[in-house]
N, C-alpha and C positions, 0 to 999 in steps of 0.2 A: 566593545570596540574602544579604541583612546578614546574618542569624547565623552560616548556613552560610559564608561569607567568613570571619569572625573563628574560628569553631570549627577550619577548617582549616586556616589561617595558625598558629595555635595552634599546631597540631599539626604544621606543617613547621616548630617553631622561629625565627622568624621573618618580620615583617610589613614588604615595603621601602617607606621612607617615600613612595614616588613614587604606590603602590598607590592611600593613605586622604588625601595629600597633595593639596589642591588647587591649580590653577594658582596662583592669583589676578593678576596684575599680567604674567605672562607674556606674550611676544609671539605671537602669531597662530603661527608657525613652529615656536616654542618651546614651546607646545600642544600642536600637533602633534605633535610627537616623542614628549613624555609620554605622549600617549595612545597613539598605537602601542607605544610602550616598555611601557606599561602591559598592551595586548592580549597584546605577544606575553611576558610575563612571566605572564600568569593562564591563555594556554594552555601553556605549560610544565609548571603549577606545577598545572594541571588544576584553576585558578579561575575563576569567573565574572568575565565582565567590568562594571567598575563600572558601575551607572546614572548615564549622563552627567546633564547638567543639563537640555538639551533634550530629551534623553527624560523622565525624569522630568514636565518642563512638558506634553509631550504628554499624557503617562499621564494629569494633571490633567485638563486640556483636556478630554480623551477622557471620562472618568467625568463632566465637569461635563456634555459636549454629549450622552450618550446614558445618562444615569441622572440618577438628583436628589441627585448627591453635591455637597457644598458646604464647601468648605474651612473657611468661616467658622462654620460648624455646629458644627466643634469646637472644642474647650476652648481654653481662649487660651494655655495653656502644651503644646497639641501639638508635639512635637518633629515634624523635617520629615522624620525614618523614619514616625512615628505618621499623617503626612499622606498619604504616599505610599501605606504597606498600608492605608488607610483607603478609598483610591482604587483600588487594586487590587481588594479585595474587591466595590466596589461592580461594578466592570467584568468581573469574571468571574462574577459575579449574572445576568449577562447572555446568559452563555451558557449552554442546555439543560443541561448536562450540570452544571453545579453549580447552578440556581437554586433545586434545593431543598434545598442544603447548609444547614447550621447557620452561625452566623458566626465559629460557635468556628473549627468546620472551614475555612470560607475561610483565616481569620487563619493557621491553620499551613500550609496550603497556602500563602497568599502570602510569607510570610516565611521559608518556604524557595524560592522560585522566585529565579531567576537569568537576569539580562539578557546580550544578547548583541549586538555589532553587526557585521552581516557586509559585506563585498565585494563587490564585482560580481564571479562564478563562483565563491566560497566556496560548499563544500559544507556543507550545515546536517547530513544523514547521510544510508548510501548504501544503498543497495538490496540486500538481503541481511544487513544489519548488524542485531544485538541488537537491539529495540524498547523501550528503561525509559525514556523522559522523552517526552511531547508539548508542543508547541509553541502559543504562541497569535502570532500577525502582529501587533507594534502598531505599525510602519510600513515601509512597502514592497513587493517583488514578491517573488515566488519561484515557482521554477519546480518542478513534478512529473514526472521524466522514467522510462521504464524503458527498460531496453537500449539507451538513448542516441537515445530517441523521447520529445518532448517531449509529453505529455497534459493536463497542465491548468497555467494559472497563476496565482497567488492573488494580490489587489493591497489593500492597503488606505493610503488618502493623507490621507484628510481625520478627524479627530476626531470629526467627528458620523457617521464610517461605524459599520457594526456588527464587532464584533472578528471573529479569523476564525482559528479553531484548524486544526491539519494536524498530520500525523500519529498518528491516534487511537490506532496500535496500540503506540505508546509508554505508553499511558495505558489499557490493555484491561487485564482481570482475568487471563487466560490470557497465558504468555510469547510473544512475538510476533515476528518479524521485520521488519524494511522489504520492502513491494513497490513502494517507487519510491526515486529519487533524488527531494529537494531542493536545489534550488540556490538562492543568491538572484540574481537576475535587474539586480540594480541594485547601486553602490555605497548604503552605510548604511542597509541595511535593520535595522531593528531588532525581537528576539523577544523574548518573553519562556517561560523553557523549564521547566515544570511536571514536576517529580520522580516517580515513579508509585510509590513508596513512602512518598508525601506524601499520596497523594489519597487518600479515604476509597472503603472498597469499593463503595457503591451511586453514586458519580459512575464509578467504573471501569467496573461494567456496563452501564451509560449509555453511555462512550466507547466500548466494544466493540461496542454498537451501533450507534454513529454509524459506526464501521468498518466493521460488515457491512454496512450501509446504503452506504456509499460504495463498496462491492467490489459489492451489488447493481446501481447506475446502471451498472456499465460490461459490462453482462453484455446484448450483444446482443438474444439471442432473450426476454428478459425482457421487454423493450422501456417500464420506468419512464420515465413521463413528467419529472416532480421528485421530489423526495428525500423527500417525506412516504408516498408510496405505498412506497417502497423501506426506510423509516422502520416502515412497516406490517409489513412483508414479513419483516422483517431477525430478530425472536424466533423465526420460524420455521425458522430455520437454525442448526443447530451448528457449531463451528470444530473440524476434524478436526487434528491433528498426527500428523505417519506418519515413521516411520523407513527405512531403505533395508530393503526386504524386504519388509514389513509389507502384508500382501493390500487391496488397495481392494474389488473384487468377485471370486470366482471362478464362473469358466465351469461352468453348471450349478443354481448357486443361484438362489433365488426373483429377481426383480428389483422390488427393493423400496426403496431409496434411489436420489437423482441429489445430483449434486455438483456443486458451484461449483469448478474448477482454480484457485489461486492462485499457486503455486511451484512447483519441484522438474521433477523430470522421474518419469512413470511407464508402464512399459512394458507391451505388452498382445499376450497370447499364449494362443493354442489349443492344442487337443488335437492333436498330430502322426498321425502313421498310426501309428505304432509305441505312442502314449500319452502319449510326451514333450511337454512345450510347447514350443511353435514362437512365436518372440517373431515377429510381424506387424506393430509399427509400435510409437509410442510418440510420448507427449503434452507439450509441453514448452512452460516458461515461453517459451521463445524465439521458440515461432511465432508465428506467423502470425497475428492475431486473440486470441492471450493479450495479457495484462498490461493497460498501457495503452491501447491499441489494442481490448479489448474481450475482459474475460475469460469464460474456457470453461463449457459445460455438461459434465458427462460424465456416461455412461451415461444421458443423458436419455431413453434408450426405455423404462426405467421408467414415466416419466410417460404416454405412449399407447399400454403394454402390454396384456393381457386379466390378468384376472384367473389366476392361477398359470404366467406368464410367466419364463421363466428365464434366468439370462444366455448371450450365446452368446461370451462372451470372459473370461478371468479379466485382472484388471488389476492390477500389482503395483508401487511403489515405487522405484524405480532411484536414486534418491534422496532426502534428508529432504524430506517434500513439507506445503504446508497445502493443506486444502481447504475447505470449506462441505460439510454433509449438510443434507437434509430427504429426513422420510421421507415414504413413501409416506401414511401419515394424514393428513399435513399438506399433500396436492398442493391438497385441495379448497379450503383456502385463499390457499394459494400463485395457483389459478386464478382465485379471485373478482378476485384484483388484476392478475391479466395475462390477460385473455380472449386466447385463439386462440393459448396458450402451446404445447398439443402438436401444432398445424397447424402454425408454425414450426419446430418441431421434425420433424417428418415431412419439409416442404420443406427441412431444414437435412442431413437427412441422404441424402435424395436427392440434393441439389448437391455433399454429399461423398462420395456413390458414383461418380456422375459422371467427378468430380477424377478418382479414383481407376483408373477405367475408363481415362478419357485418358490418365494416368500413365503405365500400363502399356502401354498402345496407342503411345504414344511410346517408352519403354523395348524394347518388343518389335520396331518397330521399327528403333532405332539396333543392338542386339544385333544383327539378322538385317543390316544394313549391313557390320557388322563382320566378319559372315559370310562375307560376297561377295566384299568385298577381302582375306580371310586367302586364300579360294579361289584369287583371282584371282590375289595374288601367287605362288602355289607352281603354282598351275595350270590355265592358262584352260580346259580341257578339263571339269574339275572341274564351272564353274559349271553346265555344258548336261548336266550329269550328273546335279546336283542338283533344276532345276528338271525335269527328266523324270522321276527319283524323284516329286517333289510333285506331277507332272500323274497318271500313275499312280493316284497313294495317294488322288487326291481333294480336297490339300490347295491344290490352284492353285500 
């Protein structure tokens, strides 16, 4: 941001004239150079990059076409900083999560935010990575990928569009991680990247909703239409954080929570013959149906249990994991806004018994293939020995 630029230049001793220097009279070429000299000198130096001039004109633009900000409005000795946060503020008025900030509050938010222009395949941040800054698009594409599956792409071109924030969990009250990559999708896209030590706490718990609200749309069996029912939905769920270890459910207890999977991996093991757990399978951002592609319920037999149901699998941790809870109080509203949530869920885990069935039925049979030909090699006598055992015993 202005300040924060001058504050830290400050403090690395040293501001290069190229940084606060304008072109003016330079050649188109010679521009150019500056400015990339300029970029890659502020990512070195872990500074923002300057707001160009046509960004700036946009930002204008943008506040004039979808607010009633008016440059002329202000005092005639506005400096063209005074102009710009005056334009900012108007433009992030606009969006939920600050419209019912103070204006003291905008002012410090915008005057610390810092602009950025990326690339076409410049990563904005990657999946997995710390979550402290959110982003607002004020011109361009960018892409939403996980595990290098591309899920949504955000566009905004024209000035009278409406802004279009990403990344919420940079901007959540609760420490957060990336569940996706952003990319930008085009050369000179341009962001503007909101500090989460700036923004006041009741826009944070806002954004952490807009978050859980956005991890609810991609939850399959949920089946949200648009984002206000998921918007509905989202105070009803806490944000769990789990350490490698740390018990999700144990085999035996009530079953009285279901979770949303977001990361990590957690593994899920019975009671053995002896009493040991027996790890039996295990749930990961990786598959199939996580992440992007449409995140997990688990333990959702809670939801179309009887009354003092228990679990029949304990599920633990394998790694640092997030999840989503609601409890069992909260299913009756959870249902009002997704009729026919534990009928999907009944069909959802039928088709993964199924899966599982065939799994094995394929595995059991490649194992008994392998059989035949160890037989075979060492001794053909063997096979007509084997299969008279199994006519025998009854087993065919």
């Amino acid at each position: 941001g202005w300040k924060g630029l001058r504050a830290r230049t400050a403090k690395a001793q040293t501001t290069p004239a190229f940084i606060t220097k304008k072109e003016g009279n330079a050649t188109p070429a010679m521009s150019e150079f500056l400015y990339t000299l300029r970029k890659a000198v502020s990512v070195a130096m872990d500074l923002p990059t300057m707001c160009t001039s046509s960004m700036g004109a946009f930002v204008l633009r943008s506040a004039a076409s979808i607010t009633k900000f008016d440059a002329a409005s202000l005092s005639s000795g506005a400096s063209e900083h005074e102009e710009m946060t005056e334009a900012l503020i108007a433009l992030l008025a606009t969006l939920p999560a600050f419209a019912t900030q103070p204006t003291d509050a905008l002012r410090h938010i915008c005057e610390a935010a810092q602009f950025r222009t990326m690339g076409r395949n410049e990563i904005v941040y990657r999946e997995g990575s710390q979550a402290n800054w959110c982003c607002v698009l004020l011109r361009g594409d960018m892409e939403l990928s996980s595990h290098g599956v591309v899920g949504e792409r955000l566009t905004r071109s024209e000035a009278s569009q409406p802004l279009v924030m990403f990344g919420p969990g940079g901007g959540a009250v609760l420490p957060m991680i990336r569940f996706h990559t952003c990319t930008a999708a085009k050369d000179d896209c341009e962001v503007i990247i909101l500090n989460k030590a700036q923004i006041p706490h009741p826009a944070r718990a806002h954004i952490q909703l807009t978050l859980v609200s956005s991890l609810l749309m991609k939850v399959r069996l949920l089946a949200f239409q648009d984002n206000d029912l998921a918007m509905e939905a989202a105070p009803l769920f806490d944000i769990v954080v789990l350490e490698a270890g740390d018990v999700v459910t144990r085999e035996g207890d009530p079953a009285e929570d279901m979770f949303v999977f977001l990361s990590g991996r957690i593994d899920v093991r019975v009671k053995g013959g002896e009493g040991s757990d027996v790890t039996v399978g295990s749930i990961s951002s990786h598959d199939d149906g996580a992440s992007v592609k449409g995140t997990k319920l688990v333990g959702e037999g809670a939801l179309a249990s009887s009354k003092g149901a228990k679990r029949n699998a304990s599920m633990i941790a394998a790694d640092p994991c997030y999840l989503m809870r609601i409890s069992k109080s909260k299913f009756p509203a959870l249902l009002a806004l997704s009729p026919g949530l534990p009928q999907r869920c009944k069909e959802a885990q039928a088709m993964l018994t199924l899966s599982n069935m065939a799994r094995k039925a394929a595995d059991d049979q490649q194992n008994f293939g392998r059989l035949l030909n160890y037989l075979e090699k060492y001794n053909d006598t063997s096979i007509d020995h084997v299969m008279r055992s199994g006519a025998r015993s009854g087993d065919g």
